[in-house]
PDB file of N, CA, C and O in Angstrom:
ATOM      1  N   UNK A   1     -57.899 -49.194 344.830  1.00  0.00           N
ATOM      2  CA  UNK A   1     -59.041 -48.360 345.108  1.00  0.00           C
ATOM      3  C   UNK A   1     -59.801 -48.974 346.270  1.00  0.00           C
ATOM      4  O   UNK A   1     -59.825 -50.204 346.240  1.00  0.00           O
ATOM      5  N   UNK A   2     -60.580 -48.255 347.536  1.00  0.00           N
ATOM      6  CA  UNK A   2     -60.956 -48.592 348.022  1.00  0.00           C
ATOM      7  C   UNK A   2     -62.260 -49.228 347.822  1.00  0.00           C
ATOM      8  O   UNK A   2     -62.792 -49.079 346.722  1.00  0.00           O
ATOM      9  N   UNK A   3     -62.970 -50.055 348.907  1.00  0.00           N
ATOM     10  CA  UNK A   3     -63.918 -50.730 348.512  1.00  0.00           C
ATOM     11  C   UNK A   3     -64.869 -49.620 348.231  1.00  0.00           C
ATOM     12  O   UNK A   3     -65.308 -49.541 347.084  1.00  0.00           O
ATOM     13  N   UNK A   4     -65.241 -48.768 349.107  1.00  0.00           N
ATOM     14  CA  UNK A   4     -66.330 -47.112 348.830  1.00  0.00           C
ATOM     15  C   UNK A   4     -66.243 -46.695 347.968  1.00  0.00           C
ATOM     16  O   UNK A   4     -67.279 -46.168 347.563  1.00  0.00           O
ATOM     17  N   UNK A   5     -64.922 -46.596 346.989  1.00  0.00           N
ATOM     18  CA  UNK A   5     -65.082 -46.012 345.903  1.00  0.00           C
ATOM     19  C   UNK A   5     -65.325 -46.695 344.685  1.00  0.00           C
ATOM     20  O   UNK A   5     -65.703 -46.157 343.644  1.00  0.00           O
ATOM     21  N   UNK A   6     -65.014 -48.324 344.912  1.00  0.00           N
ATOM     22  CA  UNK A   6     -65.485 -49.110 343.957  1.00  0.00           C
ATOM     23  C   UNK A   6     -67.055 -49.281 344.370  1.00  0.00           C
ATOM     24  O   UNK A   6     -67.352 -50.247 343.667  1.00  0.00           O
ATOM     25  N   UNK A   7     -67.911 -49.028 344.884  1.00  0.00           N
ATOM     26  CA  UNK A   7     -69.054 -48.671 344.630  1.00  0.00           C
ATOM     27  C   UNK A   7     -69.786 -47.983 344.402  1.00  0.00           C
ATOM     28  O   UNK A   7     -70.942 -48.135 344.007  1.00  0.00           O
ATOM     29  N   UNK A   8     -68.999 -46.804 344.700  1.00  0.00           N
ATOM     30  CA  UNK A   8     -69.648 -45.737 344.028  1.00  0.00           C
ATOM     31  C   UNK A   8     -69.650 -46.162 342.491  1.00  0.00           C
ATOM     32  O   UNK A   8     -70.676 -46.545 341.930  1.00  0.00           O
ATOM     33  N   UNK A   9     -68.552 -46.074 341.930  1.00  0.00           N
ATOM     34  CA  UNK A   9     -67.899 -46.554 340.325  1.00  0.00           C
ATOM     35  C   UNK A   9     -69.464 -47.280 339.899  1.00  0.00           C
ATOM     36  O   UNK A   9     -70.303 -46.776 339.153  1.00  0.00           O
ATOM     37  N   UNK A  10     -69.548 -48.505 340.563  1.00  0.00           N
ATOM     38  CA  UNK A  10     -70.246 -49.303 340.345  1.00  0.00           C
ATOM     39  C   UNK A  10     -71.807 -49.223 340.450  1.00  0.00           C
ATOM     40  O   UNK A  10     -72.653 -50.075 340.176  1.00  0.00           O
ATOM     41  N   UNK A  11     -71.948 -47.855 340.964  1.00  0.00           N
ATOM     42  CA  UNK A  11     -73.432 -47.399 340.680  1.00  0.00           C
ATOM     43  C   UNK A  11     -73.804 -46.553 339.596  1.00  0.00           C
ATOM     44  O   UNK A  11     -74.915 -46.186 339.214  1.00  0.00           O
ATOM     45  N   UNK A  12     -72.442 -46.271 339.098  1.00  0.00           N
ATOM     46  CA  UNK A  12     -72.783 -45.491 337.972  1.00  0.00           C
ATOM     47  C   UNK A  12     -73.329 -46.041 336.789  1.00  0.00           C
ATOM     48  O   UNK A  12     -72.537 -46.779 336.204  1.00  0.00           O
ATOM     49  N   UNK A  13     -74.293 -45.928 336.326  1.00  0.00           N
ATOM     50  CA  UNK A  13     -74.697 -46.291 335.059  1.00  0.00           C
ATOM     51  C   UNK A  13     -73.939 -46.290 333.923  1.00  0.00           C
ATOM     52  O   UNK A  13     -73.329 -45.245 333.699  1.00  0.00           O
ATOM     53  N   UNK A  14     -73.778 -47.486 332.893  1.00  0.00           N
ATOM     54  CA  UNK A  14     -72.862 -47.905 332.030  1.00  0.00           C
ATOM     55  C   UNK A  14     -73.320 -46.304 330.879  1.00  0.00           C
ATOM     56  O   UNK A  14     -74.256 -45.677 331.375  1.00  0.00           O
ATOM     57  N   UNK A  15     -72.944 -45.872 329.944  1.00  0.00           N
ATOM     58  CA  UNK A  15     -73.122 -44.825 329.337  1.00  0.00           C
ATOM     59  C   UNK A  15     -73.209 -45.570 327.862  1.00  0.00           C
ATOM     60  O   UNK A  15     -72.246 -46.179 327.395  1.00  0.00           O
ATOM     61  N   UNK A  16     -74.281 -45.466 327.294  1.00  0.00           N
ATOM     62  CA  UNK A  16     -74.361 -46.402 325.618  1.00  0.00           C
ATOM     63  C   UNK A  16     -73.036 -45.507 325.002  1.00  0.00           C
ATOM     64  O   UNK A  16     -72.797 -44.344 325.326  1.00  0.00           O
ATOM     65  N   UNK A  17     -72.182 -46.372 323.977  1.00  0.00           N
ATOM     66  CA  UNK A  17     -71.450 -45.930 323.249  1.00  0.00           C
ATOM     67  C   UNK A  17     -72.035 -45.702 321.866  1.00  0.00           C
ATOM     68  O   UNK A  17     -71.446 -45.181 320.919  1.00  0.00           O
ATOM     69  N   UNK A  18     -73.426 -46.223 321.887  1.00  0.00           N
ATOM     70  CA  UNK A  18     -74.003 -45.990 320.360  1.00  0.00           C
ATOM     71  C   UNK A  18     -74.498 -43.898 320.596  1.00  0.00           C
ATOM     72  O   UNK A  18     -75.484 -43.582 319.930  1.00  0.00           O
ATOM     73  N   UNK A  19     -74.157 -43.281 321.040  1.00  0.00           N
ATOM     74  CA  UNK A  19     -74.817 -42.184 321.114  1.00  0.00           C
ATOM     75  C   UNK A  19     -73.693 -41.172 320.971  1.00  0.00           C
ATOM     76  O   UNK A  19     -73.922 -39.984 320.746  1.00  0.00           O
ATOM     77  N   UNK A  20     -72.133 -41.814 321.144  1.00  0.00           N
ATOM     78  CA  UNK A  20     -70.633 -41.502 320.386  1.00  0.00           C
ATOM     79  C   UNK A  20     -70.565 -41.746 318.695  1.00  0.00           C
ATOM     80  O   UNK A  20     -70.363 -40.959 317.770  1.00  0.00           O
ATOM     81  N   UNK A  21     -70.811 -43.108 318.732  1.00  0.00           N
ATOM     82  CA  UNK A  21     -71.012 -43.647 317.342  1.00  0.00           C
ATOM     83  C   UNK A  21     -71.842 -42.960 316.478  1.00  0.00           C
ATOM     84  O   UNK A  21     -71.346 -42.874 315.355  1.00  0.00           O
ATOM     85  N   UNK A  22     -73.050 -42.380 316.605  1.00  0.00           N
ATOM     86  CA  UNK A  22     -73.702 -41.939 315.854  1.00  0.00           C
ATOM     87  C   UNK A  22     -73.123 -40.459 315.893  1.00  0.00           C
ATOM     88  O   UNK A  22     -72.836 -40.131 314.742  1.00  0.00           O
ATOM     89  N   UNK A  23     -72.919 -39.704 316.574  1.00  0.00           N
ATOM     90  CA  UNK A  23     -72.131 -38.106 316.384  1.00  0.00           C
ATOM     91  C   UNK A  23     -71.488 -37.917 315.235  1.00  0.00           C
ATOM     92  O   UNK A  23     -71.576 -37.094 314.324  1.00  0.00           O
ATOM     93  N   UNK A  24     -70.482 -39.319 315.577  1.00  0.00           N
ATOM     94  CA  UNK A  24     -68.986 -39.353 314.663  1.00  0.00           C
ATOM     95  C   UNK A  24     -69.898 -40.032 313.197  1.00  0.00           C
ATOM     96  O   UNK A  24     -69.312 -40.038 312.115  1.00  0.00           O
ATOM     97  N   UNK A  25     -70.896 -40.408 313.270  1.00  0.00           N
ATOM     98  CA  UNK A  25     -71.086 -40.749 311.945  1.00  0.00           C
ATOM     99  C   UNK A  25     -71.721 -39.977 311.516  1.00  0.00           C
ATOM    100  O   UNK A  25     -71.468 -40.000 310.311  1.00  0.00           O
ATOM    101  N   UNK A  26     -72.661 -39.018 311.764  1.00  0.00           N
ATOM    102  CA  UNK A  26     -73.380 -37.693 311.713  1.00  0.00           C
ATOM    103  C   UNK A  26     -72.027 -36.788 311.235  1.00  0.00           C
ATOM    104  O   UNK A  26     -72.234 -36.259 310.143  1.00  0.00           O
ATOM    105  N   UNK A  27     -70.865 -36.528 311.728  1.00  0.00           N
ATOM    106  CA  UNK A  27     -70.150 -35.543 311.464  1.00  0.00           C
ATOM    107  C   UNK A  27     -69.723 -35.754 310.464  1.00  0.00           C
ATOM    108  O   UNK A  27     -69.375 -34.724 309.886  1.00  0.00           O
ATOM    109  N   UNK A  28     -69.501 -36.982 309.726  1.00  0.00           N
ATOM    110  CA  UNK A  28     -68.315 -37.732 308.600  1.00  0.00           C
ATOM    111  C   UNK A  28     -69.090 -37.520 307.315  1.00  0.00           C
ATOM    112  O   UNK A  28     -68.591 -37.246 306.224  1.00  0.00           O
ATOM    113  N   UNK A  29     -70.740 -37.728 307.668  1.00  0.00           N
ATOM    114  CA  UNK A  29     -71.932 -37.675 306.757  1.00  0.00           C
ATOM    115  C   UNK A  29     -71.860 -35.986 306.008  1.00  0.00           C
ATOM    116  O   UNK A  29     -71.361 -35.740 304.910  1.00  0.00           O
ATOM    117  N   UNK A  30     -72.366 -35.192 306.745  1.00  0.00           N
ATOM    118  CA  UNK A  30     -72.152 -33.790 307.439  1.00  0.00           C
ATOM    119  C   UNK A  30     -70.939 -33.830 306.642  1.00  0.00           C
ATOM    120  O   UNK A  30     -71.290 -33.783 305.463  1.00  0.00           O
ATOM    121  N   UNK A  31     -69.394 -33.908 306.757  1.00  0.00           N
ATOM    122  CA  UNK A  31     -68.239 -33.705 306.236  1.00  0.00           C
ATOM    123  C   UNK A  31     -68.007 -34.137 304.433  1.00  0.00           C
ATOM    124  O   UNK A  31     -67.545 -33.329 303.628  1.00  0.00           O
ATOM    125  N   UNK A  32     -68.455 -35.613 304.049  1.00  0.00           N
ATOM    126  CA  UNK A  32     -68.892 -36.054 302.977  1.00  0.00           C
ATOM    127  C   UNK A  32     -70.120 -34.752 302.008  1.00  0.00           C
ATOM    128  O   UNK A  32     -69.984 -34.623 300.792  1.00  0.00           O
ATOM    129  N   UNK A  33     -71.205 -33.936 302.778  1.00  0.00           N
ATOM    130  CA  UNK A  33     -72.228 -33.589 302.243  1.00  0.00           C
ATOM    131  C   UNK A  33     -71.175 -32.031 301.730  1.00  0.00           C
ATOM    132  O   UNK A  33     -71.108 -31.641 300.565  1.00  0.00           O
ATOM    133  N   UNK A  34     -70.470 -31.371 302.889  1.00  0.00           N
ATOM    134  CA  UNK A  34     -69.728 -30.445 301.930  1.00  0.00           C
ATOM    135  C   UNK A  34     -69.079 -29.925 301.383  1.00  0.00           C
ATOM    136  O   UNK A  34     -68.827 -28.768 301.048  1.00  0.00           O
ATOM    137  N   UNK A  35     -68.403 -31.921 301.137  1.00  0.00           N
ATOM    138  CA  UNK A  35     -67.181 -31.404 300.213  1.00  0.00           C
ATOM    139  C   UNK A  35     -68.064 -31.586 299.010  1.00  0.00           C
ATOM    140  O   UNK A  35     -67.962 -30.659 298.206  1.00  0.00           O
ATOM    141  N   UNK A  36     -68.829 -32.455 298.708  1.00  0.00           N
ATOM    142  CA  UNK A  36     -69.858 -32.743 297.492  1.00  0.00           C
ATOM    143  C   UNK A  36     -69.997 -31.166 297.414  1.00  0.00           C
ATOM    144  O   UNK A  36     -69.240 -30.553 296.661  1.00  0.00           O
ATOM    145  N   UNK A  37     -70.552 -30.769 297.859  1.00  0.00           N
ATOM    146  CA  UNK A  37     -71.298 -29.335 297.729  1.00  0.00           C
ATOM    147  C   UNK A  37     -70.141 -28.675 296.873  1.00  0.00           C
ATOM    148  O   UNK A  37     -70.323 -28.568 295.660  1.00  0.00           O
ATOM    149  N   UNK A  38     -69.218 -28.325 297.316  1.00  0.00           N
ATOM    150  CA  UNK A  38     -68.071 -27.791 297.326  1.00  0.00           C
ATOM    151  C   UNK A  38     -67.363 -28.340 295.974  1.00  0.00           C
ATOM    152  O   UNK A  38     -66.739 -27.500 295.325  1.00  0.00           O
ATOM    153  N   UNK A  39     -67.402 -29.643 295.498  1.00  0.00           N
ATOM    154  CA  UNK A  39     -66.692 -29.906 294.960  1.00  0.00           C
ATOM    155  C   UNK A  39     -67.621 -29.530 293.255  1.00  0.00           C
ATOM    156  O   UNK A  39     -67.219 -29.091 292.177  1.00  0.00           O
ATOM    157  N   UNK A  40     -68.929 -29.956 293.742  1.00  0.00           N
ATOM    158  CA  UNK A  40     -69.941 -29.433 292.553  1.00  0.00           C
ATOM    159  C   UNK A  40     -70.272 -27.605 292.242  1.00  0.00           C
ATOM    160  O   UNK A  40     -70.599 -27.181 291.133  1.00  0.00           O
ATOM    161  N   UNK A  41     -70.143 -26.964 293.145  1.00  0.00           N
ATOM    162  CA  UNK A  41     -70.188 -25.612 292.772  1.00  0.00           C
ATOM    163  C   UNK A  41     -68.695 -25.203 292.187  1.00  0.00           C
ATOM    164  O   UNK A  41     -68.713 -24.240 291.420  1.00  0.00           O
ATOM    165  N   UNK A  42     -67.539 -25.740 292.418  1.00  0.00           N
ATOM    166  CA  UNK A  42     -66.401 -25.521 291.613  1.00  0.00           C
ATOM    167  C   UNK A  42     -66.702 -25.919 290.206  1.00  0.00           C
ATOM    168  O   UNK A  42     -66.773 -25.140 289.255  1.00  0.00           O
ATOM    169  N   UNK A  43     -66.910 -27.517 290.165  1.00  0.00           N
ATOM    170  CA  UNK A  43     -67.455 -27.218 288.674  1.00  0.00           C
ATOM    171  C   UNK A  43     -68.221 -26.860 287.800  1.00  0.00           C
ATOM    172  O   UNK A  43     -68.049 -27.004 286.590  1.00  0.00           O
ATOM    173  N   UNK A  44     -69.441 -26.195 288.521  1.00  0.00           N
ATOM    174  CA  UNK A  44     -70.310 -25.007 287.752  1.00  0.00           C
ATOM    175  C   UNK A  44     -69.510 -24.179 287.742  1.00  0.00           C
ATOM    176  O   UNK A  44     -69.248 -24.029 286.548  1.00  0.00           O
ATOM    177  N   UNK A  45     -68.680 -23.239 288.542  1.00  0.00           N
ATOM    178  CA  UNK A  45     -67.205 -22.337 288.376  1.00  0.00           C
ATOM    179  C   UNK A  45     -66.503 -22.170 286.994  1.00  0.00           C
ATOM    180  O   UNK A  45     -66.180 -21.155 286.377  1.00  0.00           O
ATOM    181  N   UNK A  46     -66.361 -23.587 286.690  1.00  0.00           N
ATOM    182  CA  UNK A  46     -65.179 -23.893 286.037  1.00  0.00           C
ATOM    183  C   UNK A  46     -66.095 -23.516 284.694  1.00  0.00           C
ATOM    184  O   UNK A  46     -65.838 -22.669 283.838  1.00  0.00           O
ATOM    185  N   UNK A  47     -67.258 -24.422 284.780  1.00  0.00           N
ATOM    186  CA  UNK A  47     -67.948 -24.508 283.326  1.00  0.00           C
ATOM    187  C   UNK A  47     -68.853 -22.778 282.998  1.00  0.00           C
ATOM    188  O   UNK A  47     -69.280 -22.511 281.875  1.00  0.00           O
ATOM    189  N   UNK A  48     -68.946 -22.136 283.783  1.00  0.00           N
ATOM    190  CA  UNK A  48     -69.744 -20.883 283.536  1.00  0.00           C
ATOM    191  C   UNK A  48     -68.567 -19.963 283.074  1.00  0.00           C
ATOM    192  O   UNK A  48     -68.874 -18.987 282.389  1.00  0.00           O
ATOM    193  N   UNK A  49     -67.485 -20.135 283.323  1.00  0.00           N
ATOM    194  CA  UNK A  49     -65.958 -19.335 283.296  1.00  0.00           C
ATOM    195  C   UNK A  49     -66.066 -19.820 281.806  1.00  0.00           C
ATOM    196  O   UNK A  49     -66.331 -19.057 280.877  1.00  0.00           O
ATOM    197  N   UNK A  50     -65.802 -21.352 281.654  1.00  0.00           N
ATOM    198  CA  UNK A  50     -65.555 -21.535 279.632  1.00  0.00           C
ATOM    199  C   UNK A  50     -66.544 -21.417 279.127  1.00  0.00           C
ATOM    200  O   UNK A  50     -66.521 -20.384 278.457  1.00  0.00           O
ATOM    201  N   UNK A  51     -67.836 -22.121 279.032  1.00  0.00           N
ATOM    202  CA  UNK A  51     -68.459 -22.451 278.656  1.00  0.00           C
ATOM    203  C   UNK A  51     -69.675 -21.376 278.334  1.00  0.00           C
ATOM    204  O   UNK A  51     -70.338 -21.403 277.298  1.00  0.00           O
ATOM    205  N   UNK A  52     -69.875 -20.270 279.587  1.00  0.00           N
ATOM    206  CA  UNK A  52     -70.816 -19.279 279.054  1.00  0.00           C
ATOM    207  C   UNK A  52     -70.650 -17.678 279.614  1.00  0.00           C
ATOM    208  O   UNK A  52     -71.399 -16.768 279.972  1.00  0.00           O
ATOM    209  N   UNK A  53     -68.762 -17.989 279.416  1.00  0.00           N
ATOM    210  CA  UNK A  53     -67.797 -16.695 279.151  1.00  0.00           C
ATOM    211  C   UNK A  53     -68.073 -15.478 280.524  1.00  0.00           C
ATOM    212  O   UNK A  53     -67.894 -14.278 280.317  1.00  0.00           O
ATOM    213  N   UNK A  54     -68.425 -15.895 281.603  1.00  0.00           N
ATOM    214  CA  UNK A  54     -68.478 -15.126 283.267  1.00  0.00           C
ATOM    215  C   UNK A  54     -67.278 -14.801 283.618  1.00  0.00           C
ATOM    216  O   UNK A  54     -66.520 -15.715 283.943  1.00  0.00           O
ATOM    217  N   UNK A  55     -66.964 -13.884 283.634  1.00  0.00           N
ATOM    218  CA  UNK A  55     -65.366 -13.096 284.528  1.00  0.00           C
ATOM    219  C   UNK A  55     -65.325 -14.473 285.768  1.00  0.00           C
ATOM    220  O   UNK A  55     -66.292 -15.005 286.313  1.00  0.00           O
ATOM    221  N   UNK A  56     -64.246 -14.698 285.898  1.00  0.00           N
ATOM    222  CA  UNK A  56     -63.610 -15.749 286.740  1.00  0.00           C
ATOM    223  C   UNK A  56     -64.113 -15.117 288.234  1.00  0.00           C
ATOM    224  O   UNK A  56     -64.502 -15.942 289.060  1.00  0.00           O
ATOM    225  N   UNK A  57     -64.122 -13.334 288.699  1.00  0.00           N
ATOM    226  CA  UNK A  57     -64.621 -13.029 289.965  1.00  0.00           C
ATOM    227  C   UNK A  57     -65.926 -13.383 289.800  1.00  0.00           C
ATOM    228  O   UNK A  57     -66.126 -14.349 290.536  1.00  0.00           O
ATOM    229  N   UNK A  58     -66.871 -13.101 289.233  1.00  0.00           N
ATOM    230  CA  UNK A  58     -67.891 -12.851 289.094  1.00  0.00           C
ATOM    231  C   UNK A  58     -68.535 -14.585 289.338  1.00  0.00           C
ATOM    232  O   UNK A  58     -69.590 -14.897 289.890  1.00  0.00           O
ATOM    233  N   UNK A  59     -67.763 -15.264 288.880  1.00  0.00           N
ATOM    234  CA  UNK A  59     -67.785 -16.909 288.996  1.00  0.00           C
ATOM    235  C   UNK A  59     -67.428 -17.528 289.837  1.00  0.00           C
ATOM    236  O   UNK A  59     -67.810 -18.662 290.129  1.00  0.00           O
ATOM    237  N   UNK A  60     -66.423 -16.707 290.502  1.00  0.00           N
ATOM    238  CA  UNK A  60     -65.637 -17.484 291.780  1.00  0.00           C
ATOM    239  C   UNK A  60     -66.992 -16.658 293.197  1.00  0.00           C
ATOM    240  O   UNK A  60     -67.380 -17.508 293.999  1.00  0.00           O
ATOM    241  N   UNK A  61     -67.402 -15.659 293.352  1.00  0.00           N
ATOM    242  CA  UNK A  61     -68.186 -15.244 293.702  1.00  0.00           C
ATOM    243  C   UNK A  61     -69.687 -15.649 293.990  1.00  0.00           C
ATOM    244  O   UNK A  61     -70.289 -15.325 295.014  1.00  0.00           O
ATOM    245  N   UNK A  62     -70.382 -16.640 292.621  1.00  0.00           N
ATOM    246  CA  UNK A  62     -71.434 -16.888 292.510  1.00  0.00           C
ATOM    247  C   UNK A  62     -71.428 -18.026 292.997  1.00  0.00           C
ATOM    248  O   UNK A  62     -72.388 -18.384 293.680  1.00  0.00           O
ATOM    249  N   UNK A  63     -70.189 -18.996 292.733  1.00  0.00           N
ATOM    250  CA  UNK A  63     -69.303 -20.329 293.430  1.00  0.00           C
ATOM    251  C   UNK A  63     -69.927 -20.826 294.652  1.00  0.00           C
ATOM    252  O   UNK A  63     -70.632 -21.825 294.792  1.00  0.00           O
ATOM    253  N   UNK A  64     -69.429 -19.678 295.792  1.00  0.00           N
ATOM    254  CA  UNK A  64     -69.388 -19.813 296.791  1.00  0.00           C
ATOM    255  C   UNK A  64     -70.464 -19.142 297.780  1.00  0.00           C
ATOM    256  O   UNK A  64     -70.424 -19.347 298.993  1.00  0.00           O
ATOM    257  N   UNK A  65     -71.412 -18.338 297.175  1.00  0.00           N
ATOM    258  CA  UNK A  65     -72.718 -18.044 297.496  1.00  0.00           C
ATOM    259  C   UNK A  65     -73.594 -19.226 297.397  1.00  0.00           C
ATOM    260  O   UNK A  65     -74.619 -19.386 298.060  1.00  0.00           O
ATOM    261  N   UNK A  66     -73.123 -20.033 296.533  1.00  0.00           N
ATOM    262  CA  UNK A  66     -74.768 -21.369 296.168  1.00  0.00           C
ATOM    263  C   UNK A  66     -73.787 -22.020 296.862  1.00  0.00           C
ATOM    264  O   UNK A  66     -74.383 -22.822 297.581  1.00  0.00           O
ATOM    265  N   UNK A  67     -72.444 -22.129 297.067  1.00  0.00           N
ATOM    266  CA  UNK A  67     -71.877 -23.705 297.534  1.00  0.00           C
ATOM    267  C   UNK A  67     -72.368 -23.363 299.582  1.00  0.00           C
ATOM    268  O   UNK A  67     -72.485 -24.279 300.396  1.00  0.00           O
ATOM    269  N   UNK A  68     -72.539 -21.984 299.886  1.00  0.00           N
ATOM    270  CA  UNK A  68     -72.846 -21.327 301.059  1.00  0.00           C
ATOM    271  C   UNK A  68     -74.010 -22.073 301.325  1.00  0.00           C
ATOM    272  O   UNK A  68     -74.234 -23.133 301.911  1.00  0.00           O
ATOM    273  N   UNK A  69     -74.771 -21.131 300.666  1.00  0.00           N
ATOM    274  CA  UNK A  69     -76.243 -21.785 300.687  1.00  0.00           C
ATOM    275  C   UNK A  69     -76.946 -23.116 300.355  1.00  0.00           C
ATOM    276  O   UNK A  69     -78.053 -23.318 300.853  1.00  0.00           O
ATOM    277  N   UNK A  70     -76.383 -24.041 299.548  1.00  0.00           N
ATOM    278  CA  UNK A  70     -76.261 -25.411 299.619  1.00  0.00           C
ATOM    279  C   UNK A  70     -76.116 -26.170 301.079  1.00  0.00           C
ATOM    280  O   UNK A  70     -76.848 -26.986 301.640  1.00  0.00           O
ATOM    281  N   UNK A  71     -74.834 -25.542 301.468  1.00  0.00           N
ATOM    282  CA  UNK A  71     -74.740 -25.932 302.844  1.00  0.00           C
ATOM    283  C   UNK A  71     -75.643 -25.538 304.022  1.00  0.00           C
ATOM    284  O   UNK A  71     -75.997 -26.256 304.958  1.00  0.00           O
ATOM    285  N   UNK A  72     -75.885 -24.498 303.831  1.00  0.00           N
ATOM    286  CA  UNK A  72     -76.763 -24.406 305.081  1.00  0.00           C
ATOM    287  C   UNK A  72     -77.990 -24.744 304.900  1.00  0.00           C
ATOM    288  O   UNK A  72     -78.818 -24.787 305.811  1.00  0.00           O
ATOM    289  N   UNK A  73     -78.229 -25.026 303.660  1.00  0.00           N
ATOM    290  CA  UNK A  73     -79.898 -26.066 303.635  1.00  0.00           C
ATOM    291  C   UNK A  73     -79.535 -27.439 304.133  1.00  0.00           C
ATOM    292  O   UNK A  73     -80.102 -27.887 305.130  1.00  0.00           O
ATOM    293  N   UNK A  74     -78.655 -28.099 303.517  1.00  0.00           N
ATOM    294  CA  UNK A  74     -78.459 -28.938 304.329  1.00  0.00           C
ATOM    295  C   UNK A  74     -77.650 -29.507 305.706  1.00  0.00           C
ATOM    296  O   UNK A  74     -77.544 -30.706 305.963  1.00  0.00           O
ATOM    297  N   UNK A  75     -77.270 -28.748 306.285  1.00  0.00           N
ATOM    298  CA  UNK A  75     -77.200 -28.757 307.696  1.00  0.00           C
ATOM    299  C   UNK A  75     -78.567 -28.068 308.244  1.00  0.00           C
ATOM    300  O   UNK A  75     -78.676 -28.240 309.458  1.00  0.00           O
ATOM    301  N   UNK A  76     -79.420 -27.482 307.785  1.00  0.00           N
ATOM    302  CA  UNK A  76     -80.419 -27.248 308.491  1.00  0.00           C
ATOM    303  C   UNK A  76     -81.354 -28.082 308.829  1.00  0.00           C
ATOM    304  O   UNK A  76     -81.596 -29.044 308.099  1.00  0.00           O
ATOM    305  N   UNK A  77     -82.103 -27.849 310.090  1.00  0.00           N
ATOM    306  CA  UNK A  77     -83.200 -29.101 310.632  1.00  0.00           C
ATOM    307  C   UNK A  77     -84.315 -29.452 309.441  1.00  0.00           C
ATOM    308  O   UNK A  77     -85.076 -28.649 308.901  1.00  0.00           O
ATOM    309  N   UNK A  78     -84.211 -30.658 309.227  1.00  0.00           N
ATOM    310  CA  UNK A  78     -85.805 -30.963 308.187  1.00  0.00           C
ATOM    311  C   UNK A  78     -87.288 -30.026 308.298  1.00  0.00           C
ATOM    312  O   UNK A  78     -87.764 -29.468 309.286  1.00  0.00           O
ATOM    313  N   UNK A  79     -87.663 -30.077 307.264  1.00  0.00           N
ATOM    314  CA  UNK A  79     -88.813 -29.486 307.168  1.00  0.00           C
ATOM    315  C   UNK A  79     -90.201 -30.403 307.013  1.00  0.00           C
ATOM    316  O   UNK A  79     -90.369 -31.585 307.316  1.00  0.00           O
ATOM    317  N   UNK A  80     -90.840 -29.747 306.618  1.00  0.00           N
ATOM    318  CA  UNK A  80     -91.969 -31.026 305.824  1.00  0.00           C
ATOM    319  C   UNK A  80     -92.372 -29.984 304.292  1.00  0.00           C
ATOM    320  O   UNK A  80     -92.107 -28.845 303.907  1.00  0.00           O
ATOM    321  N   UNK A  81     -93.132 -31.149 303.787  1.00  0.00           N
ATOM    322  CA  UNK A  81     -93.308 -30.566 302.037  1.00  0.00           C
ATOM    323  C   UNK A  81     -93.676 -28.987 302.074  1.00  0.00           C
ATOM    324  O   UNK A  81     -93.075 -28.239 301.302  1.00  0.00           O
ATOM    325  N   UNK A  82     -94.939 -28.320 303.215  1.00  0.00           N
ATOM    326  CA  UNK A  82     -95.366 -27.076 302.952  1.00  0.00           C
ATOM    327  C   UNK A  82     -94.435 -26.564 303.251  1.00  0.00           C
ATOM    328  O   UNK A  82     -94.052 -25.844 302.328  1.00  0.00           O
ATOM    329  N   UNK A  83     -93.531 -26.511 304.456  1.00  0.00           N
ATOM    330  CA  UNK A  83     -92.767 -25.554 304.870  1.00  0.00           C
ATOM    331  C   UNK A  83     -91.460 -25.359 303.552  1.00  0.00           C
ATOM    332  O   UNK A  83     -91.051 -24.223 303.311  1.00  0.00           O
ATOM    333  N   UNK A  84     -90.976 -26.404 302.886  1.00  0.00           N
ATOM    334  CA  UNK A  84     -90.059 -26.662 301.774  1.00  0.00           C
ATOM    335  C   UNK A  84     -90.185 -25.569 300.444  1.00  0.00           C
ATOM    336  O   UNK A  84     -89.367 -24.893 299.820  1.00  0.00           O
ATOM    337  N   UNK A  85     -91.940 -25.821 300.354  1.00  0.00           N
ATOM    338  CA  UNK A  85     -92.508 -25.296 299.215  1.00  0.00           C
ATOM    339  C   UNK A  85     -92.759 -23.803 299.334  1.00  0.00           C
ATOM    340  O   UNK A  85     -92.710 -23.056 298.357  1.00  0.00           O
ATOM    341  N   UNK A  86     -93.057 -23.358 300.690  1.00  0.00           N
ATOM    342  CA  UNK A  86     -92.996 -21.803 301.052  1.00  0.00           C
ATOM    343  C   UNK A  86     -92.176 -20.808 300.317  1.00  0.00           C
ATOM    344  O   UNK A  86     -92.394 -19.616 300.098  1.00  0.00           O
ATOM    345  N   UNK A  87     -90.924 -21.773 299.903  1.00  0.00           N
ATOM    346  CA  UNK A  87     -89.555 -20.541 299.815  1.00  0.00           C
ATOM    347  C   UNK A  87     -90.109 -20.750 297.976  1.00  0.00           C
ATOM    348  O   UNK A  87     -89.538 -19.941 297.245  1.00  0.00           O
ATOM    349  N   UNK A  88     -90.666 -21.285 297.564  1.00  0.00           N
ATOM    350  CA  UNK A  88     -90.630 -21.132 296.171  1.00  0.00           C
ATOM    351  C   UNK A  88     -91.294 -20.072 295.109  1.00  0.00           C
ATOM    352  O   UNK A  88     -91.079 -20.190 293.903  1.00  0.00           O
TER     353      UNK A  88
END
């Protein structure tokens, strides 16, 4: 490489790798939060199906409406206590 272009190179500002690092740990977090979700609205599924006799659609249906909405509360941006308490 020529010397001109090794200075250009060399004016470039180093780029933090902590601002990669945190994405990928944000996404894994994020990935961890909905299989939980996911894995807990199956077993309300399972237990409303035996336990307090719901047609399996009607269960597989209700499943995935709260495991929906689970998720998108939490992927959604924070709130504070009033704004939280609004929806109640």
């Amino acid at each position: 490489m020529g010397t001109a272009a090794s200075e250009v190179i060399d004016d470039i500002p180093e780029q933090p790798a902590s601002g990669v690092a945190e994405a990928g740990d944000a996404l894994m977090i994020a990935g961890d939060t909905i299989l939980s979700i996911t894995a807990a609205c199956a077993g309300i599924r399972i237990k409303m199906v035996r336990e307090q006799g719901w047609s399996p659609e009607f269960a597989e249906t209700f499943a995935q409406d709260l495991a929906r909405a689970l998720v998108n509360r939490s992927l959604a941006p924070s709130q504070d206590c009033t704004s939280s308490l609004e929806g109640l």
